[in-house]
C-alpha positions as CSV (number, residue, x, y, z in Angstrom):
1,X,147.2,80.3,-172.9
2,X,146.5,79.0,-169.6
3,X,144.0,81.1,-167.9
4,X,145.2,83.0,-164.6
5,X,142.3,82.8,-162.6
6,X,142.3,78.8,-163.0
7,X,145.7,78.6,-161.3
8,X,145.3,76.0,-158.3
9,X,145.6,77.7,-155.1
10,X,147.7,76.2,-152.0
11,X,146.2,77.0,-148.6
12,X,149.8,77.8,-146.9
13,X,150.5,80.3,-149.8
14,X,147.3,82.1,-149.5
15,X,147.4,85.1,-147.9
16,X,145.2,86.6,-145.0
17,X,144.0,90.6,-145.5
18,X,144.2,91.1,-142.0
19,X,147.7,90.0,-141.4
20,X,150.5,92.7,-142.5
21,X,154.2,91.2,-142.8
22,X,156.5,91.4,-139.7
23,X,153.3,91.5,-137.6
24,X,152.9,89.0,-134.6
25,X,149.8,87.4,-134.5
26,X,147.3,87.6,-131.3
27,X,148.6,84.2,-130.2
28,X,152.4,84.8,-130.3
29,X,151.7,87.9,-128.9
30,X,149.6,85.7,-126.1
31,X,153.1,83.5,-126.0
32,X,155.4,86.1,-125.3
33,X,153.9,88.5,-123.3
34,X,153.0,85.6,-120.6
35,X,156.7,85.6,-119.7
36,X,156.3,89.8,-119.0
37,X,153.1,89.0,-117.0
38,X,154.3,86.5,-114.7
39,X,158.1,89.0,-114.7
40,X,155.9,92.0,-113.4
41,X,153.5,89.3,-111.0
42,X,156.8,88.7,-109.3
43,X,158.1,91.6,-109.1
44,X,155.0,93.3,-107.3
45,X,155.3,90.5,-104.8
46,X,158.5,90.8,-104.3
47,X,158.1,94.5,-103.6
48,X,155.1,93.3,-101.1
49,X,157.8,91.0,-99.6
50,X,160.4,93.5,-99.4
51,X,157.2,95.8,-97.7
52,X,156.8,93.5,-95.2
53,X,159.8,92.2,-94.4
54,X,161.0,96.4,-93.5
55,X,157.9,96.9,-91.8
56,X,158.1,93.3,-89.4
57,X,162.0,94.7,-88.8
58,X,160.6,98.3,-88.0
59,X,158.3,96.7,-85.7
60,X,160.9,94.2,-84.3
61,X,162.9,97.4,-83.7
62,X,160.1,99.0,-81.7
63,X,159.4,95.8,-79.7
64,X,163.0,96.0,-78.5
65,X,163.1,99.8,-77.7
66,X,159.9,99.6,-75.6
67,X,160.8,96.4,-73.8
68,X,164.6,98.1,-73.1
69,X,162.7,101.4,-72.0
70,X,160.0,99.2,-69.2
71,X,162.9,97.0,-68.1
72,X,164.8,99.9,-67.0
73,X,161.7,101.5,-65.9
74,X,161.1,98.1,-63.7
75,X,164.6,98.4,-62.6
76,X,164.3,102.2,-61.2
77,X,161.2,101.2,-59.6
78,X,161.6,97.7,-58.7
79,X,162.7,98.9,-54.8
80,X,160.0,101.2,-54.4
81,X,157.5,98.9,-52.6
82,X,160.0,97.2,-50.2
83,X,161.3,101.1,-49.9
84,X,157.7,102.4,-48.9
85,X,157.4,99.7,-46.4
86,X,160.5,100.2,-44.6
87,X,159.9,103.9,-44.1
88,X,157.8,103.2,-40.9
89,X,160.6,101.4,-39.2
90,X,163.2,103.9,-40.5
91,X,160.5,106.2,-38.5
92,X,160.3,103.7,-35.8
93,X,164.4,104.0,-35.4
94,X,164.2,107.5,-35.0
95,X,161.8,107.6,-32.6
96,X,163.6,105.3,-30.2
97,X,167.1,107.1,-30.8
98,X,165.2,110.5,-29.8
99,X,163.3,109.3,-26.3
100,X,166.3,107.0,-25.2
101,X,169.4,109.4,-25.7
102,X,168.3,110.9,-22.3
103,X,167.7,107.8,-20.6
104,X,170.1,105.8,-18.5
105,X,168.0,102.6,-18.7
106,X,170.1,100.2,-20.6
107,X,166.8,97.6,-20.9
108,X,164.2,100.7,-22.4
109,X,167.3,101.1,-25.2
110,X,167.1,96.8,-25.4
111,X,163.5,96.9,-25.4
112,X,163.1,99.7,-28.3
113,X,165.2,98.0,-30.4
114,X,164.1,94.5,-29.7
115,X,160.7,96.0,-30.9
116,X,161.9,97.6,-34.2
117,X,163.8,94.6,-35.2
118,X,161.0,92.5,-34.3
119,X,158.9,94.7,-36.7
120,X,161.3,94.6,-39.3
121,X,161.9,90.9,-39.3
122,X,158.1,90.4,-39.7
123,X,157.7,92.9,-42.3
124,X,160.8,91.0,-44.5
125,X,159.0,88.4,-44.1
126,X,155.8,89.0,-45.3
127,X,157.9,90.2,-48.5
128,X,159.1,86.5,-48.3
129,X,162.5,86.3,-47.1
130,X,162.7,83.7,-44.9
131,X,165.8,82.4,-42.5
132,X,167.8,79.5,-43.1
133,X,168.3,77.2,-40.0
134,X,171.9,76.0,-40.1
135,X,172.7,74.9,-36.8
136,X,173.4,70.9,-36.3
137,X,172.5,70.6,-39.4
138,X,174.5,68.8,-42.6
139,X,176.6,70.9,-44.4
140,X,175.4,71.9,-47.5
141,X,177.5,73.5,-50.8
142,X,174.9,74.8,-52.3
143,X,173.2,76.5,-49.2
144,X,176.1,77.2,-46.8
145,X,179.9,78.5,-47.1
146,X,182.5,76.8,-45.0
147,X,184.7,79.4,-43.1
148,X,186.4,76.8,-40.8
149,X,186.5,73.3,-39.1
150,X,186.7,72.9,-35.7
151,X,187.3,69.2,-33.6
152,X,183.1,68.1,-33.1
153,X,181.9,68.8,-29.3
154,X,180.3,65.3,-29.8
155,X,180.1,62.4,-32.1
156,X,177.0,63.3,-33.9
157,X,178.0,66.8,-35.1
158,X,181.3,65.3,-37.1
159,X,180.9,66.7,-40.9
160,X,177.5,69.1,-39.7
161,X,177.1,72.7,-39.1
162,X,178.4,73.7,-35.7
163,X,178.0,77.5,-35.6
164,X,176.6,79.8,-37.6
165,X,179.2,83.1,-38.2
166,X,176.3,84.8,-40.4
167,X,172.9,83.9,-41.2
168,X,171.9,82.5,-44.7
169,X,168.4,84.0,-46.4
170,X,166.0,82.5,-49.1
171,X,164.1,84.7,-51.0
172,X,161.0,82.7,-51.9
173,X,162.8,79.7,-53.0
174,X,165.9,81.3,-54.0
175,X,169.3,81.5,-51.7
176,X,169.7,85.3,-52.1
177,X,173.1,85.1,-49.4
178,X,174.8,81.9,-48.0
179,X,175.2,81.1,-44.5
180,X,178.5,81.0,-43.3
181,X,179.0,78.0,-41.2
182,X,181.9,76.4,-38.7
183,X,181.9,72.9,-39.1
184,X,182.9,70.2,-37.0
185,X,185.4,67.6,-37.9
C-alpha cells in the first residue's frame, strides 16, 4: 500500500489555517471597501458643498436686505443737507414779508427780495447747480426744448436760440431740467 503521508502535495490545493471558507481576505477586503471610502469622501464634501453654498446664499440674502434697508435710508435722508441750508433763506423770506407788509416803498420790497434771491442763487450754487446760457446760442436737443419758431430778427440768429421761456439747469454735469427756447427761423 502506498503510504499517505508520501502523497505529493500541490501548492493551490493546500490549505492556509488562518483562512476559514466564505471569508474575504485582507486584500479583497482592501479592494472593495475602497469604493465605500472614496462613496463616504464624497459624500462629506458634498455635504461641505451643500454647507457652503446655503450659507454664501444666506449671506447673499443679508447683503441684499442691508443694501435695500441704507438705500432707502439714503433716500429719506438724501434732501436733508440741501433742506438745512435752505432754512436760513426760508428765515430770510419771512423776515422781509414781516418788515415790508407795512411799508409803501415798492423798491425796499424789490430790494429784500433781490437780496434773498441773490442769497439763494449763490447758495444753489455752491451745491453745484449751475445755469445754462441759451440766448443766441445754437439750438441744442439734448440741452434745450423747442416751444416755438419765430421769423429771426437778423440773419445770424436763423436756426439759434432766440428767447429763453424758462431757464435750463446742470447739476454738476448733468441736465437736471431743459431750457425751453424760441427759436428763430
Amino acid at each position: 500500500m502506498a503510504d499517505e503521508n508520501n502523497v505529493p502535495q500541490d501548492d493551490n490545493l493546500t490549505a492556509d489555517t488562518d483562512h476559514v471558507a466564505g471569508e474575504v481576505t485582507d486584500t479583497a477586503a482592501a479592494e472593495s471597501g475602497a469604493p465605500q471610502a472614496e462613496a463616504s469622501k464624497t459624500n462629506a464634501e458634498l455635504a461641505e458643498l451643500k454647507d457652503k453654498y446655503l450659507r454664501l446664499a444666506a449671506e447673499f440674502d443679508n447683503y441684499k436686505r442691508r443694501t435695500a434697508k441704507e438705500r432707502q435710508d439714503l433716500f429719506k435722508t438724501a434732501n436733508q443737507e440741501l433742506m438745512q441750508v435752505l432754512l436760513p433763506i426760508i428765515d430770510d423770506f419771512e423776515r422781509a414779508r414781516t418788515h415790508t407788509q407795512s411799508s409803501e416803498d415798492v423798491n425796499v420790497v424789490r430790494e429784500s427780495v433781490d437780496i434773498i434771491y441773490n442769497k439763494m442763487l449763490k447758495t444753489l450754487q455752491q451745491k453745484g447747480l449751475t445755469p445754462m446760457e441759451t440766448k443766441g446760442g445754437a439750438f441744442d436737443p439734448d440741452l434745450h426744448e423747442a416751444i416755438t419758431q419765430i421769423p429771426a430778427p437778423s440773419e445770424e440768429l436763423k436756426g439759434k436760440v432766440v428767447d429763453e421761456v424758462e431757464k435750463g439747469y446742470y447739476l454738476g454735469d448733468k441736465v437736471i431740467r431743459h431750457a425751453k427756447v424760441v427759436l428763430g427761423s
